[in-house]
C-alpha positions as CSV (number, residue, x, y, z in Angstrom):
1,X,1.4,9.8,-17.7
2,X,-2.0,8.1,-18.0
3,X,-4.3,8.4,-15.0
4,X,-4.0,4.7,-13.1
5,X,-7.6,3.9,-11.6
6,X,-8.4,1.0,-9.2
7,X,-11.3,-1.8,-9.9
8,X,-13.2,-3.6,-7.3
9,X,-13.5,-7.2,-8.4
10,X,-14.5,-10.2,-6.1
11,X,-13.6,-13.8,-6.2
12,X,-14.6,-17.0,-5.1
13,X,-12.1,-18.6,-2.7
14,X,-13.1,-21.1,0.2
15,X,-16.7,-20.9,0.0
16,X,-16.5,-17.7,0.4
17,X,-17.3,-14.2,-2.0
18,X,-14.3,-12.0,-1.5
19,X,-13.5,-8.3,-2.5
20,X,-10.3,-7.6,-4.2
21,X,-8.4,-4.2,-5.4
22,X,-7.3,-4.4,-8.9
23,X,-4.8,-1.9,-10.8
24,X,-3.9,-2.5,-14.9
25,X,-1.3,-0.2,-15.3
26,X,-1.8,1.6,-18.5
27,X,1.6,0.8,-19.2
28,X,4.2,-1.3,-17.5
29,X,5.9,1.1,-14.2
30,X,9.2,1.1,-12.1
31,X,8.1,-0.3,-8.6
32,X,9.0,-0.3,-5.1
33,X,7.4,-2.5,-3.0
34,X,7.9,-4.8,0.6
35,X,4.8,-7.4,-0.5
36,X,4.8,-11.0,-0.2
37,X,4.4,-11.3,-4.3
38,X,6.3,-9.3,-6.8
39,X,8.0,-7.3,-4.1
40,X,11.4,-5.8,-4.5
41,X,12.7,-3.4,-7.3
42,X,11.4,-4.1,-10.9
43,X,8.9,-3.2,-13.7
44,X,6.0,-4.2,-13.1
45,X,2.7,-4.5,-14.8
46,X,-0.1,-4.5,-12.5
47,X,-1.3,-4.1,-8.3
48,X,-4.2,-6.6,-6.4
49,X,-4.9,-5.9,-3.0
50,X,-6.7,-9.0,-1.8
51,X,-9.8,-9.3,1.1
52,X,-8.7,-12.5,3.0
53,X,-10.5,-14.0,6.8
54,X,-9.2,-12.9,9.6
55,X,-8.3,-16.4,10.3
56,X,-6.2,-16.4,7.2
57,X,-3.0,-19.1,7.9
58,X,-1.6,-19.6,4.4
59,X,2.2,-20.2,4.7
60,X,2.3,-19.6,0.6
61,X,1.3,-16.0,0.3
62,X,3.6,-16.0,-2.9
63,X,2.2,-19.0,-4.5
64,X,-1.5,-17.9,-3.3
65,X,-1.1,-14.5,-5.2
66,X,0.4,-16.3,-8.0
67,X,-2.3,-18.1,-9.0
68,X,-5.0,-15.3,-8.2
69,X,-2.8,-13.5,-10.3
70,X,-3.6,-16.5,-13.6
71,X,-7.3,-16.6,-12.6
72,X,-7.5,-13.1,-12.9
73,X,-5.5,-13.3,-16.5
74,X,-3.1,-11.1,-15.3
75,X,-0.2,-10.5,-18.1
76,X,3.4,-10.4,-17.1
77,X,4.5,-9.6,-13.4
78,X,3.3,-7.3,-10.9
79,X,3.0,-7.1,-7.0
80,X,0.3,-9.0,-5.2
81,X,-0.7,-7.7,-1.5
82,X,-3.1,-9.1,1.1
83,X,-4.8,-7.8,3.9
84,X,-8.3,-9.1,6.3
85,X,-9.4,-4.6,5.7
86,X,-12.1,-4.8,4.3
87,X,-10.8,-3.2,0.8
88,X,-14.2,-2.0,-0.1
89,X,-13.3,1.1,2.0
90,X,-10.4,1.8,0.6
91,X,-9.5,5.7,0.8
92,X,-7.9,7.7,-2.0
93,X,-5.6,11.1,-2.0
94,X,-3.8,12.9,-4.2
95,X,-1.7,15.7,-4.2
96,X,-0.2,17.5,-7.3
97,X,-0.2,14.3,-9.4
98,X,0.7,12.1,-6.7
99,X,-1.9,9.6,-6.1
100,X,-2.5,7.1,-3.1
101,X,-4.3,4.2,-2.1
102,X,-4.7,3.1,1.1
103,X,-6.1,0.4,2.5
104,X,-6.4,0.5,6.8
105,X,-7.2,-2.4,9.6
106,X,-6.0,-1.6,13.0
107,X,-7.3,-4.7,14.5
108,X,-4.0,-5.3,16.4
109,X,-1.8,-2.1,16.2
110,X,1.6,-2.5,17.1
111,X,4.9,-0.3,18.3
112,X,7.4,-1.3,15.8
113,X,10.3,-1.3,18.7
114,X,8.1,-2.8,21.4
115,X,9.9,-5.1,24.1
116,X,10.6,-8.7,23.3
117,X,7.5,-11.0,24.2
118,X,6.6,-14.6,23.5
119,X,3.3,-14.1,23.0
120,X,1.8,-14.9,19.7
121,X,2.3,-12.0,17.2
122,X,-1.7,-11.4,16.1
123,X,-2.0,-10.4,12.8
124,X,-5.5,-9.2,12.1
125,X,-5.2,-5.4,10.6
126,X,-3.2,-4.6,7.9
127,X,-2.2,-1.1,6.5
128,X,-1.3,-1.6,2.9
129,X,-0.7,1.5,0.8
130,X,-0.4,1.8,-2.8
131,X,1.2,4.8,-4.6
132,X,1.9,6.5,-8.3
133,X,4.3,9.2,-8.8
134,X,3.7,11.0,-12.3
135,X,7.7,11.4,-12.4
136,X,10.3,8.0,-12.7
137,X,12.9,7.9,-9.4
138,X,16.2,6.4,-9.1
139,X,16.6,3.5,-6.9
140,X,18.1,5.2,-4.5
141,X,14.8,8.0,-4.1
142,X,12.5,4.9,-4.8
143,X,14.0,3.1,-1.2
144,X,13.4,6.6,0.2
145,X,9.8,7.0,-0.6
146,X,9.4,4.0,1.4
147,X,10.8,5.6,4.5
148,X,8.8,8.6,3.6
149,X,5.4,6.3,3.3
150,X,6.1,5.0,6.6
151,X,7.0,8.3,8.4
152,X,3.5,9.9,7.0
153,X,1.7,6.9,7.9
154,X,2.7,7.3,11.5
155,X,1.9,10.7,11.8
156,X,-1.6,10.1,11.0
157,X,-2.0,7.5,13.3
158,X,-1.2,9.7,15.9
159,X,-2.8,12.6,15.0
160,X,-5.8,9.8,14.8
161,X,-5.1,9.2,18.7
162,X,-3.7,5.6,18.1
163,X,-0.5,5.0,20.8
164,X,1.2,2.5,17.4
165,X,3.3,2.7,14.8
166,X,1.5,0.5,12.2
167,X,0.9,-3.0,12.2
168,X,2.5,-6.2,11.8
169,X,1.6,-6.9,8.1
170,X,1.9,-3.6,6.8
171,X,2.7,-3.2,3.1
172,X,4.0,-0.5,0.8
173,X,4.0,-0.4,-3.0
174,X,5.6,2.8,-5.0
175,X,4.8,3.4,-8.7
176,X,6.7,5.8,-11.0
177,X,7.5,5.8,-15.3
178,X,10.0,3.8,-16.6
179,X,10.8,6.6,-18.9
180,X,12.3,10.5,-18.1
181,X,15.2,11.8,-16.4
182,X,14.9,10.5,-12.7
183,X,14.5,12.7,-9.9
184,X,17.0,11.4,-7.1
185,X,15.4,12.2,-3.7
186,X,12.3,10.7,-2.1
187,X,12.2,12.2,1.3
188,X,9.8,14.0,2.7
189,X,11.2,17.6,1.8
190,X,11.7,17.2,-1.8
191,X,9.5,17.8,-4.1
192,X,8.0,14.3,-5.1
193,X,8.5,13.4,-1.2
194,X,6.5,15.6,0.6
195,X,3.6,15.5,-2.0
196,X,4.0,11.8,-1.5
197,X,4.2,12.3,2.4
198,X,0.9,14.4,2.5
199,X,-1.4,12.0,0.1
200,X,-0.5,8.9,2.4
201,X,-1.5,10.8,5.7
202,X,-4.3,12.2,3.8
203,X,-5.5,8.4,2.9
204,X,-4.4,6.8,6.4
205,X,-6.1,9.7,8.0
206,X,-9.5,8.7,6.3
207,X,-9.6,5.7,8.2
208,X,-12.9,5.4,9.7
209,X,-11.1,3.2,12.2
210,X,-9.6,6.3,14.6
211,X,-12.1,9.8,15.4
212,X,-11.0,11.9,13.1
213,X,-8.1,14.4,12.8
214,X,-7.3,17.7,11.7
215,X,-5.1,17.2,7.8
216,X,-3.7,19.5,5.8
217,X,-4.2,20.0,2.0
218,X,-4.5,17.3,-0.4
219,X,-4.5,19.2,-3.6
């Protein structure tokens, strides 16, 4: 499989200059992913992680990352993400051919199973992750390797010292071939899993957002 790299490109949206991730895939890839554009199951074509304000209050996302999508000339479909991280610290990992992207705001961590409140849910901070597996997955070990993003993810946050379990906006994109027998587990003890499971702490961990933490291996 052809190495997939990430560009840093910047737009011009609302009088403002802002940052964006951009991945071409070198060739159209199965995906998994919970974002507001493209998300799903499907082949897609290509990844943006957009920089928004903090005070971002777009109702559209779909529509917005639609038509970044055009002005980027963007062929075909692919999954659009947004977050108010600043995405020019982005942190990469990788572990035998398993790579990861992450990008990390904890401006408003949350526990996932936190009592009921009425407050206003505050949605500054965003952990969006982005990840390529060299080998394709079923359907079945694709759903799983979103479990298994999530479980890593929460380890490193607290190993980082953070009391939270993400935050509300988190995303999660998996990549893997369209082509090649498929491997049919994506947990964190099988093979694809657990290299998966140790390139997202890897990249979470990075965050300079947290003191940092003892990690294991990411080669």
């Amino acid at each position: 499989m052809d190495v997939v790299s990430v560009q840093l490109r910047s737009r011009r949206e609302g009088g403002r200059e802002l940052p964006l991730l951009l991945w071409r895939l070198p060739a159209p890839m199965r995906a998994i992913a919970t974002a507001p554009h493209g998300g799903g199951l499907g082949v897609r074509r290509w990844v943006v992680n957009a920089q928004v304000p903090a005070s971002y209050a777009r109702r559209d996302p779909d529509h917005h990352l639609h038509r970044l999508a055009v002005s980027l000339g963007l062929p075909g479909r692919g999954v659009g993400l947004l977050t108010a991280a600043d995405v020019r610290h982005h942190h990469h990992a990788h572990d035998h051919g398993v790579e990861v992207f992450a990008t990390v705001g904890l401006g408003h961590p949350i526990q996932a199973a936190a009592p009921h409140s009425h407050a206003p849910v505050e949605l500054v901070g965003t952990i969006n992750v982005v990840a390529v597996l060299p080998e394709r997955l079923s359907d079945a070990a694709l759903v799983n390797t979103v479990a298994t993003v999530t479980e890593a993810k929460v380890q490193a946050l607290r190993d980082l010292g953070h009391r939270a379990t993400g935050t509300a906006t988190d995303a999660v994109v998996v990549l893997c071939p369209t082509e090649g027998r498929a491997a049919d587990f994506g947990g964190p003890r099988s093979v694809w899993g657990s290299r998966l499971a140790r390139a997202v702490y890897a990249a979470v961990a990075a965050s300079p957002s947290a003191p940092s933490a003892p990690m294991g291996p990411t080669r």
